[in-house]
N, C-alpha and C positions, 0 to 999 in steps of 0.2 A: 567418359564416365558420366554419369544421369548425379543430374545435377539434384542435392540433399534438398536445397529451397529454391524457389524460380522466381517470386517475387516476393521482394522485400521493402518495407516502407519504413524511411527514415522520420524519427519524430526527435525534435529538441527543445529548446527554452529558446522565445523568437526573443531578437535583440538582444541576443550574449556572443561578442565576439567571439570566445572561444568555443562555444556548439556550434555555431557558423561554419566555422572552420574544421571543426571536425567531420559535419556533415558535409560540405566539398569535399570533403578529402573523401569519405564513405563514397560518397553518389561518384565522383569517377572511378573510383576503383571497380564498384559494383559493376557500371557501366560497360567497360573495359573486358569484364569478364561474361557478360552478355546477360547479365541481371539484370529483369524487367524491374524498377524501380519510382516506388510511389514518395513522396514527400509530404507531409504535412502540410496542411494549406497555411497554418498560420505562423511556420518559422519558413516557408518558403520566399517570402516574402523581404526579408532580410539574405537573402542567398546571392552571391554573384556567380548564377548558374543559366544559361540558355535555354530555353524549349524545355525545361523539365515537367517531368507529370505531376501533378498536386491533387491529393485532395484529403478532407478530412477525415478524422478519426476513427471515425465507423468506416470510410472506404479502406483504409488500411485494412480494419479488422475480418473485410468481407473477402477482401482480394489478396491481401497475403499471406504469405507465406509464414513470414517472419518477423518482427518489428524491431528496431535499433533503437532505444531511446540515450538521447545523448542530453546529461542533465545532470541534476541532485539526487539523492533521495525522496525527494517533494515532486520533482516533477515525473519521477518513473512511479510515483503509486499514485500522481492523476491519470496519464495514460493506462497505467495498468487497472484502473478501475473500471475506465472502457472497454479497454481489449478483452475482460475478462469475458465476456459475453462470444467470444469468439473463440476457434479454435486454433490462434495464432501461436507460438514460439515469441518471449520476448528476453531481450536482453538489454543491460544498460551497459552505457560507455561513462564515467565518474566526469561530469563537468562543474560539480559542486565541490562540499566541504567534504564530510564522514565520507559519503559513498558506500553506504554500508548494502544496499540492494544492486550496487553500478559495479559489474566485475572490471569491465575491459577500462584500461587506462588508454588515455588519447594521445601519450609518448609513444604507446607501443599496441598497436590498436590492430594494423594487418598480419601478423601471424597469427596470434590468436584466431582471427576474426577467420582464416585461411580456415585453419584445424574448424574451427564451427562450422563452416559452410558446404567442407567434405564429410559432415555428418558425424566427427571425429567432438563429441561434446556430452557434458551429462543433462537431463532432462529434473524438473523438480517442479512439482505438482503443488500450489500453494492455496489453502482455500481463503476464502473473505468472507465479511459478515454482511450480515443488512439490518439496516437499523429502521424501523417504524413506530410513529408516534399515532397513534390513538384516541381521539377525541370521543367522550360519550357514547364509542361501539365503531366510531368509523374512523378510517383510515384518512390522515390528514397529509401526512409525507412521508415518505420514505429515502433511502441513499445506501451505498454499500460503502465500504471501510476494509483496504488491506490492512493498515498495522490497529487502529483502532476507534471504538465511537466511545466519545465520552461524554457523560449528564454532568451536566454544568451550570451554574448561574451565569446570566450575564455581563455582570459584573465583577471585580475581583474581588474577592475575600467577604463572600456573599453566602453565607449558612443555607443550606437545602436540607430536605425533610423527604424519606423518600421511603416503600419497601422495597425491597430483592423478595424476587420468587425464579426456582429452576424447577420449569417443567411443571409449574401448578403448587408446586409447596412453597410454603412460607421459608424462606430463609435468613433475613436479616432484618432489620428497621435500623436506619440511620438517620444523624442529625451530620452531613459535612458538606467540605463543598463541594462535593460532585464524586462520580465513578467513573474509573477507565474501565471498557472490557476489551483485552486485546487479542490477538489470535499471537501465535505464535510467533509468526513474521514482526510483527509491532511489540513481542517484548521486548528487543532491543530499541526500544523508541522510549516515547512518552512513557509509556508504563513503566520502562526500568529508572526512571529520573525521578518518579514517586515509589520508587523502594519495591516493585513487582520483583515478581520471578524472571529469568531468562528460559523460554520455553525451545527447544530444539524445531526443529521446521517440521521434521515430520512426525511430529507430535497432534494428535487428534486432542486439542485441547481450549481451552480459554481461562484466561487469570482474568478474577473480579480485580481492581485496586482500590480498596476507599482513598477520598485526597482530605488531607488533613481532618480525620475523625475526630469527634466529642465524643473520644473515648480513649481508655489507656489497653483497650482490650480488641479493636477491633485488627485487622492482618488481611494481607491478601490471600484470597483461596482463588485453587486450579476448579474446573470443574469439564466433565465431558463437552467437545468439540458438538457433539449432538443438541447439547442442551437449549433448551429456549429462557430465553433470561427476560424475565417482566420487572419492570420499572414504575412503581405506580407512587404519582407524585401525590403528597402531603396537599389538602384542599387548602390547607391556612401557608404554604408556600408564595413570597413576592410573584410578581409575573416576572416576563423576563428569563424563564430559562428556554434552556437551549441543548441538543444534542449534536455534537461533534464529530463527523468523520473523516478520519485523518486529517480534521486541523485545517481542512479545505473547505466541506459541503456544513453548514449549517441548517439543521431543521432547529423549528421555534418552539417550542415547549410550554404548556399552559399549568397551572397547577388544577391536580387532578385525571390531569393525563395521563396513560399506561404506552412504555417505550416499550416494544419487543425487539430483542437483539439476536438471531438464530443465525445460522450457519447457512452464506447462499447458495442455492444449485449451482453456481459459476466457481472456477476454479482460476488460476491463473500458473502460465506454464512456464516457467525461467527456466534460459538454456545460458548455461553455465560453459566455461573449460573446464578441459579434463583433469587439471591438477587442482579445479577449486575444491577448497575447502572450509569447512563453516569453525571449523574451533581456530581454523588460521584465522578466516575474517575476522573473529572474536577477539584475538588477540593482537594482532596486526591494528583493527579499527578502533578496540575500545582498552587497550592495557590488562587486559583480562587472564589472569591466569597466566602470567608468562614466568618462565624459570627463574628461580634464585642464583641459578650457577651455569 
């Protein structure tokens, strides 16, 4: 039988005994089965494995097939911020807490993992955003964002001054401390802990969330997945702000700057099982809608 993936590269969280462990376990099985097999350079390194192939992030993305990430929720949307640039298959193994993006549990990891690799799995196409910050016409930094970027002060409980525009109209003026904009994938994150929507995955979509408004009227609005969202900070704004993507990449923010937030050409490809399902993870991970009786 012609084998679904040929080569697949294992990533994890280095120095967490139990990705460790789950990853031995991966790489002989793969092995075993005659899967060419790349590791991560920088959990490889904590591995009790002989003569393995290593290399970094990008060499995964250029040369596999497949990627296993074994971890949290945190460390499959740093990998996956990478891989997204490639045309890889990823999935995660739950080595964290929620686990809300990590299907395969690491008690019961090789059947599943069987059914995925005979091609027997569902595909789910997930886009991300990119965030750039704007200095007096030119472009100062940029970063991408699966669940979300968010405009923030520096500091905690620090008031910002900011407008919203989609697509060139005026939309909003705010005095708070910051915006989440998330994609879909990331309404179950940050954006749903500040009162957001839950948006469905394949929803072409984006939730503004104000965070704590100086107002009794302001709400979070959806708006098209197309849209380009401009950010232009208040001149009389402290320094010290900052844009957030996914909670990882900080870019620095000046007052008077314009943040553009649009939808990136990169997608990213989760390869799921065949029995997963999103209103079970829903409920299963977050108490969501579950029956009365």
């Amino acid at each position: 039988m012609t084998q679904q993936y040929k080569t697949i590269g294992l990533i994890g969280k280095p120095h967490h005994d139990g990705a460790s462990n789950t990853i031995e376990i991966l790489h002989d099985y793969l092995l075993k089965n005659n899967y060419q097999v790349i590791v991560e350079h920088a959990v490889a390194q904590s591995l009790n494995i002989d003569n393995m192939t290593t290399g970094l992030l990008t060499d995964i993305g250029e040369q596999a097939d497949l990627a296993i990430v074994v971890g949290g929720d945190g460390y499959m949307l740093g990998a996956a911020r990478v891989l997204a640039c490639y045309d890889i298959g990823v999935i995660g193994v739950n080595r964290g807490n929620l686990g809300f993006l990590t299907d395969l549990s690491p008690q019961d990891i090789i059947t599943p993992l069987e059914q995925i690799l005979a091609g027997k799995s569902r595909q789910e196409q997930r886009f991300i955003i990119e965030a750039e910050v704007y200095r007096h016409g030119k472009l100062k930094s940029s970063n991408s964002a699966v669940n979300e970027a968010v405009l923030h002060a520096g500091k905690v409980a620090s008031m910002i001054e900011f407008e919203v525009y989609i697509d060139g109209s005026f939309m909003f003026s705010q005095r708070s401390d910051g915006l989440i904009v998330s994609t879909p994938t990331g309404s179950t994150a940050y954006s749903m802990s500040a009162g957001g929507p839950i948006l469905t995955p394949n929803l072409n979509a984006l939730s503004l969330v104000p965070m704590f408004p100086h107002t009794l009227t302001s709400r979070p609005i959806v708006v098209d997945g197309d849209s380009e969202i401009k950010l232009i900070l208040a001149n009389d704004n402290h320094e010290n702000l900052q844009v957030s993507c996914d909670g990882h990449v900080i870019l620095a923010v000046m007052p008077g700057d314009e943040v553009i937030i649009k939808k990136s050409e990169y997608t990213i490809r989760l390869i799921h099982p065949l029995d997963h399902d999103y209103f079970n993870v829903l409920r299963s991970k977050l108490s969501w809608g579950n029956k009365l009786y």
